[in-house]
VOZAMAR-744257 format. One line per field, with one value per residue (C-alpha): residue in one letter; x, y, z. Coordinates in nm, 2 decimals, padded with zeros to 4 digits. Example, Ala and Ser with C-alpha at 12.3 -4.5 7.8 and 13.67 -1.06 7.14 Angstrom:
# residues 2
rest <- A,S
px <- 01.23,01.37
py <- -00.45,-00.11
pz <- 00.78,00.71
***
This chain:
# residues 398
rest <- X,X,X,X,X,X,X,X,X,X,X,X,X,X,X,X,X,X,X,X,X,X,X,X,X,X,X,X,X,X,X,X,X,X,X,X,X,X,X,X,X,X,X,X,X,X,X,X,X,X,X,X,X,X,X,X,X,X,X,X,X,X,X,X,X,X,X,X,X,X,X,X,X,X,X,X,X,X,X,X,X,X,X,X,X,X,X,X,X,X,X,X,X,X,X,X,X,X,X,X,X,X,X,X,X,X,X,X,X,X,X,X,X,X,X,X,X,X,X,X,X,X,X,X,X,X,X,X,X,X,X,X,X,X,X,X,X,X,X,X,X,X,X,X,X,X,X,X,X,X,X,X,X,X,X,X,X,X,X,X,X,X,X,X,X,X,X,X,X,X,X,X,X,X,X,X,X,X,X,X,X,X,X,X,X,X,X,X,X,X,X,X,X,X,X,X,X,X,X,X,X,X,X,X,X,X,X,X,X,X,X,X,X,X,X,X,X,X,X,X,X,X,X,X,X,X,X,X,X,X,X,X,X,X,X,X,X,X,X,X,X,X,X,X,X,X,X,X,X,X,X,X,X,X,X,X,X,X,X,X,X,X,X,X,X,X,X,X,X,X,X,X,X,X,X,X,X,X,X,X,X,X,X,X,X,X,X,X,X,X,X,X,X,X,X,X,X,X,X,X,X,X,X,X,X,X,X,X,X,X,X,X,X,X,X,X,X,X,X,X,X,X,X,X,X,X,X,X,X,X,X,X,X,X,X,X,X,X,X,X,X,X,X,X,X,X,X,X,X,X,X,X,X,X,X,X,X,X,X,X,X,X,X,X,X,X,X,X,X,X,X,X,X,X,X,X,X,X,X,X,X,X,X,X,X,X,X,X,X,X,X,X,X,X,X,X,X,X
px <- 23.49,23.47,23.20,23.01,22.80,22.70,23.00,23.36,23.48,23.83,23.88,23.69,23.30,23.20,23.00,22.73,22.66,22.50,22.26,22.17,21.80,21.68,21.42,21.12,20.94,21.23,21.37,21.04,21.05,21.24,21.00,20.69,20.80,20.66,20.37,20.04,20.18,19.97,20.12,19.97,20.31,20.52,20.41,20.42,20.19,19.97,20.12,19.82,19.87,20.24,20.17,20.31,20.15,20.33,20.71,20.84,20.69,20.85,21.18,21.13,21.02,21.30,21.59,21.46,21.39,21.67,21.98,22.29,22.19,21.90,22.20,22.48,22.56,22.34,22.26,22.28,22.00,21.79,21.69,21.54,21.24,21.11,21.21,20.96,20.69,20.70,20.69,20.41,20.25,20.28,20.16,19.82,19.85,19.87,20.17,20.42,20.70,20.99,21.17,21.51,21.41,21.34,21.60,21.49,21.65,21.65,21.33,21.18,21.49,21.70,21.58,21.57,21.91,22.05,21.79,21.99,22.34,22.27,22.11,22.17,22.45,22.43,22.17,21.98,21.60,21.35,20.99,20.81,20.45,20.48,20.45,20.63,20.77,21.01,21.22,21.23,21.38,21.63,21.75,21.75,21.89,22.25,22.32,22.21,21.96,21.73,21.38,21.10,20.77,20.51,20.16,19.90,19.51,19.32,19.44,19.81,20.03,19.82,19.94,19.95,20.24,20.45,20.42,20.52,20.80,20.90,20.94,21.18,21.35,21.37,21.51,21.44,21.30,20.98,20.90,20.57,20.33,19.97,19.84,19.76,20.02,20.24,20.18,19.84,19.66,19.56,19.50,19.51,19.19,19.20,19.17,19.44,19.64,19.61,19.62,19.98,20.09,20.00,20.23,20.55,20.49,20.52,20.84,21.20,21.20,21.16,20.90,20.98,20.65,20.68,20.37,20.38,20.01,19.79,19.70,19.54,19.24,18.94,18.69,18.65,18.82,19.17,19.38,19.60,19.95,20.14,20.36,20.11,20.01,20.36,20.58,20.91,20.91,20.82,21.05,20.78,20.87,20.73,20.78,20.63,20.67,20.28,20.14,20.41,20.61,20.87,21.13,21.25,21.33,21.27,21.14,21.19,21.17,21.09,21.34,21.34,21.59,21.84,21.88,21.88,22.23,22.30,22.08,22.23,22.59,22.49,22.34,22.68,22.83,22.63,22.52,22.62,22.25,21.94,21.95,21.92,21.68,21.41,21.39,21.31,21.08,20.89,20.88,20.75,20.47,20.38,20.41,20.20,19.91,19.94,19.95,19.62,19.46,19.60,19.61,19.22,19.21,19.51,19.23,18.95,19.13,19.31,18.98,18.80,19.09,19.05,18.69,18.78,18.99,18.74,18.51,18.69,18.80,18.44,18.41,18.70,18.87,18.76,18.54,18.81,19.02,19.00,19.15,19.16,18.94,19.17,19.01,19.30,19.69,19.79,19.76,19.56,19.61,19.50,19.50,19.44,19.39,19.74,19.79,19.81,20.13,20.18,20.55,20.35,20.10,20.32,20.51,20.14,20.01,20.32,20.29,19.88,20.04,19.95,20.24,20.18,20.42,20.45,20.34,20.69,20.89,20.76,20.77,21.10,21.11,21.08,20.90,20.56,20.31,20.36,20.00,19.95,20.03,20.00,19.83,19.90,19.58,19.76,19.92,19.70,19.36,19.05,18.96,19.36,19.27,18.93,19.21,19.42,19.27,19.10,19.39,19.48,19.14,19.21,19.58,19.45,19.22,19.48
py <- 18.70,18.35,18.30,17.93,17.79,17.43,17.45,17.59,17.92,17.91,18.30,18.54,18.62,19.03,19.13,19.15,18.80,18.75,19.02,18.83,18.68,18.35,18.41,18.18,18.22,18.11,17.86,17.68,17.76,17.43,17.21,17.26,17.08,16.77,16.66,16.78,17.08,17.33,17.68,17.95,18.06,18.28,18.60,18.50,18.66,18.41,18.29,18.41,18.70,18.75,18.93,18.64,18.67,19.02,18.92,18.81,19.12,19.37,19.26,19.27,19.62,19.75,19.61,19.78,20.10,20.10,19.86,19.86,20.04,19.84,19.59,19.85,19.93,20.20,20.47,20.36,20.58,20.40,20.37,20.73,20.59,20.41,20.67,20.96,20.64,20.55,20.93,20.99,20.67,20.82,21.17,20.98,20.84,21.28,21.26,21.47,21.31,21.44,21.16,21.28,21.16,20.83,20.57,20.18,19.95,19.52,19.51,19.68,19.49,19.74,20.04,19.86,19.72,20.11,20.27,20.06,20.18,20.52,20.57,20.27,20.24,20.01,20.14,20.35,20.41,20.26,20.25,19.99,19.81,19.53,19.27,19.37,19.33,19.04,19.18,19.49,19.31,19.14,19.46,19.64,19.41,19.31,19.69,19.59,19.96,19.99,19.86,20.03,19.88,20.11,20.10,19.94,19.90,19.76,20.04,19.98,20.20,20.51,20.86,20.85,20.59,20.76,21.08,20.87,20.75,21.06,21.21,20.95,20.93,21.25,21.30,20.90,20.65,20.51,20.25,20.22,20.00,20.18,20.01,19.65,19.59,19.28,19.05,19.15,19.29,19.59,19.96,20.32,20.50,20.86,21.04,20.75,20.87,21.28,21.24,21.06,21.38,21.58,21.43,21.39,21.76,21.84,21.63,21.60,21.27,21.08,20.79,20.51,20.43,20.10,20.06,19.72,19.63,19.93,19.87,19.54,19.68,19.44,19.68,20.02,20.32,20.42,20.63,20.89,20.78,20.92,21.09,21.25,21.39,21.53,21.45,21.63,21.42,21.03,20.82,20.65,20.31,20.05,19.73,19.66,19.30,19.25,19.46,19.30,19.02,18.90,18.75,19.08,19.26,19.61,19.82,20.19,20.50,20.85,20.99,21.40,21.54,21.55,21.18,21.10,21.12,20.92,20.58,20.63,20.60,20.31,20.17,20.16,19.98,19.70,19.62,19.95,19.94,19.77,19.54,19.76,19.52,19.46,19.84,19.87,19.66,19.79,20.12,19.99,19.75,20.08,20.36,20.13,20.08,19.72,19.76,19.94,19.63,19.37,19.51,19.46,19.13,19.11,19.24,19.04,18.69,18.81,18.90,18.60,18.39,18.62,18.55,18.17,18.23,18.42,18.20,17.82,18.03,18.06,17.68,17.51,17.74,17.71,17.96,18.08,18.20,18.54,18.69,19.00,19.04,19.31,19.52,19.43,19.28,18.88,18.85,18.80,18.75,18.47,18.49,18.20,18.22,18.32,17.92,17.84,17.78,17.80,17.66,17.36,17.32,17.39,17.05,16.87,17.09,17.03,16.64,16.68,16.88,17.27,17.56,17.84,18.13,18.11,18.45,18.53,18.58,18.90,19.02,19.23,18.96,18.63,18.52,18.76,18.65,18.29,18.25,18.40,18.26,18.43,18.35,18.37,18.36,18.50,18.22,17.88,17.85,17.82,17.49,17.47,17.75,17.56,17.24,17.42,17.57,17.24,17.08,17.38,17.31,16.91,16.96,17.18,16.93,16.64
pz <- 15.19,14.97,14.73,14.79,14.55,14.43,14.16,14.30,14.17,14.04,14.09,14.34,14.27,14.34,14.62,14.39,14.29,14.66,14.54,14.25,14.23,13.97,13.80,13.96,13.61,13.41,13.63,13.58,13.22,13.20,13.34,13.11,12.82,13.01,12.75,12.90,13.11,13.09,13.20,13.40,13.54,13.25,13.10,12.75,12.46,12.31,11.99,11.78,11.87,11.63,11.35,11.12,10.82,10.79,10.92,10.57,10.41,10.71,10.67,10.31,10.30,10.56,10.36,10.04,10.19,10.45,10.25,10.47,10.72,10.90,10.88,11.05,11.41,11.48,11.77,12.10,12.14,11.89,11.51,11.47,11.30,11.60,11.82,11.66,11.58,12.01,12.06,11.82,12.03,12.38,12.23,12.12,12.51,12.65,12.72,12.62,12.44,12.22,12.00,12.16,12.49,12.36,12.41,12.25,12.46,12.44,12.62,12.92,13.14,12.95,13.12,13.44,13.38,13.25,13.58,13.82,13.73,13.74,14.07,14.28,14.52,14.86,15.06,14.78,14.91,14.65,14.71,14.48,14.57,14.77,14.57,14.26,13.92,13.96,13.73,13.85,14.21,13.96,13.82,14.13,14.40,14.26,14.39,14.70,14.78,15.04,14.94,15.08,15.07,14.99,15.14,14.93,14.89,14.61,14.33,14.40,14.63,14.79,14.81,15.19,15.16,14.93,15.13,15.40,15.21,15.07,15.39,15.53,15.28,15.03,14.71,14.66,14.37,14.31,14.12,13.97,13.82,13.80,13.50,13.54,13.79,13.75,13.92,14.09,13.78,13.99,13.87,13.98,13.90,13.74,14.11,14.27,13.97,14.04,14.40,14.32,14.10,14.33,14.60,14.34,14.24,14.58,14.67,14.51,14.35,14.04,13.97,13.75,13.57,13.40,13.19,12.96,12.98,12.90,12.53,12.69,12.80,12.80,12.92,13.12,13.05,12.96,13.25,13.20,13.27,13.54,13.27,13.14,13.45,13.59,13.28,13.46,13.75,13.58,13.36,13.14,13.03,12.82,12.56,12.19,12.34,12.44,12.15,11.85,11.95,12.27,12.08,11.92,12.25,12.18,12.49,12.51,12.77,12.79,13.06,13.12,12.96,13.30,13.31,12.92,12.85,13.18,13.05,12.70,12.86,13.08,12.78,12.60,12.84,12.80,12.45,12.24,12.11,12.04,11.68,11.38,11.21,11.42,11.54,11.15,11.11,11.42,11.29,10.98,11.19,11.34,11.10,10.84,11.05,11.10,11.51,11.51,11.33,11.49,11.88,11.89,11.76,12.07,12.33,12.20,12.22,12.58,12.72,12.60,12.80,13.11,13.16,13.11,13.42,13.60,13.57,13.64,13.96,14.06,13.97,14.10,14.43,14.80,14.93,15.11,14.82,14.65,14.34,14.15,13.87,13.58,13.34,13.16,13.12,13.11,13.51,13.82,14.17,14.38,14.78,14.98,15.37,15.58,15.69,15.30,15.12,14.78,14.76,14.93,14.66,14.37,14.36,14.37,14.12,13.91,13.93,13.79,13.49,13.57,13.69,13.86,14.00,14.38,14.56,14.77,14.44,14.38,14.74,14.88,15.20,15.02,15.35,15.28,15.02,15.07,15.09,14.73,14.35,14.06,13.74,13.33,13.13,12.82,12.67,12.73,12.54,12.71,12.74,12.88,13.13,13.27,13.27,13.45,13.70,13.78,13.85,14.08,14.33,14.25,14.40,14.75,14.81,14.77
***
């Protein structure tokens, strides 16, 4: 079978680049340096939200205390300072983790990336929420599984639909987002969450839970992760890229002891391990206190642009419209009626100078959720938000 493209191949492509998905998010990365673009599309952290008044000093202190070494190849498993300083985390968060089950990995991707070679072959059952993660789909469909949509209601994927699932097809993967889900901003509430345990406990399988956004809580009450709840049956996984900064790429998992040799062998195979350096000076950012002091200024600044959001939306959008309103994360969800397209609006919306993220790219059948886009109201300010989301309602009614 021949590989066609835009560009010729001189040799043969694998099977697998067909599997392959772009990135909508980074794709349109490369159009908002157009002067004036205001972005709702990415997932980036809000600049003033880097700790960079302590950077210098960090690296400082680590090459003092550390020399060579936090220059050195290290562990594929991970700098053992940040491993006991996440586990000492995720302790605080009830669950109950053991420094040599945590492997750091170049960001969240990392697991996914290291989850995928383990377990998937063609035809692999997966359940994930329907929409999900796009990178989760980008990690997952170059092994071309079976993706199962799971059923879903307004706290993610219900316990009914997993059972369902489960039954069809046992001993499978799940893949998880309870905690301000990406992209819909949608949570599990403490009984969704036992109600779910009590349905994995029951059934041979293991859950990916993939929880980047729960220290960005604006308001209501902290859940108990699902690890914390059936810790032998989850993989936990999560990402200091919200809470200290992107550009590092340090993510990290808590995988039962069974699978953790497994990710740290397909782990090797890709980058060895995770930069010395900046795994030191996390575990410094940590250890010394600085995260607790700086994650509430985080929340405060996050939840101020949130509410900007929420409230241009009740401004600016057709009565027609409807969108999640998240106690928490960098997302929310906007629904128009089942005739509306947002691949339509996006080029009009792009040429008034505001991006958004189309709805089908998070969906398993890029034909569903074409009546959805998702929003970013992490990284612009306010007054950028209000901008923005006027443009939005200026573009539909173009």
């Amino acid at each position: 079978m021949s590989n066609t493209s835009e560009f010729s191949t001189p040799i043969r492509l694998s099977e697998r680049t067909h599997k392959m998905r772009s990135s909508a998010i980074r794709e349109m990365l490369k159009q908002l340096d157009t002067p004036g673009m205001i972005s709702l599309a990415g997932g980036n952290p809000a600049p003033e939200s880097f700790p960079m008044h302590l950077m210098a000093d960090l690296q400082a202190q680590v090459l003092s205390r550390y020399g060579h070494r936090a220059l050195q190849y290290s562990e594929t498993e991970g700098f053992a300072p940040l491993r006991e300083a996440v586990a000492q985390m995720l302790r605080n968060q009830g669950i109950p983790a053991e420094a040599s089950r945590i492997l750091i990995t170049n960001g969240s991707q990392g697991v996914l990336d290291a989850l995928a070679k383990v377990f998937l072959d063609r035809g692999t059952p997966i359940g994930l929420e329907n929409p999900t993660y796009l990178g989760a789909l980008q990690a997952f469909a170059p092994y071309d599984p079976l993706f199962v949509p799971l059923e879903c209601d307004a706290q993610g994927a219900t316990p009914r639909g997993i059972h369902s699932m489960l039954q069809n097809h046992p001993r499978s993967l799940l893949y998880l987002m309870p905690t301000f889900q990406n992209p819909s901003g949608r949570s599990a509430g403490l009984t969704r969450r036992c109600e779910i345990a009590a349905v994995i406990e029951s059934e041979q399988c293991l859950v990916i839970e993939d929880d980047p956004y729960s220290a960005l809580r604006y308001e209501g009450d902290s859940q108990l992760p699902l690890a914390a709840l059936c810790p032998e049956r989850v993989l936990y996984m999560g990402t200091l890229s919200k809470v200290f900064a992107p550009g590092l790429r340090l993510g990290y998992c808590l995988a039962p002891a069974w699978l953790f040799p497994w990710l740290v062998k397909a782990k090797q195979g890709t980058d060895l391990h995770t930069g010395t350096l900046v795994q030191a000076m996390a575990a410094q950012y940590i250890n010394a206190g600085h995260m607790k002091i700086q994650l509430p200024k985080t929340c405060e600044l996050y939840s101020k642009r949130r509410d900007a959001m929420l409230e241009a939306l009740d401004i600016w959008m057709p009565s027609q419209f409807h969108w999640t309103r998240p106690q928490g994360g960098m997302f929310l969800w906007l629904e128009g009626p089942e005739e509306f397209d947002s691949a339509r609006l996006l080029p009009k919306a792009l040429a008034l100078g505001v991006a958004f993220v189309t709805g089908n790219a998070f969906f398993t059948d890029s034909c569903m959720g074409s009546h959805c886009l998702r929003l970013n109201f992490t990284l612009p300010n306010e007054a950028q938000i209000h901008e923005g989301i006027r443009r939005i309602g200026q573009a539909l009614a173009a």
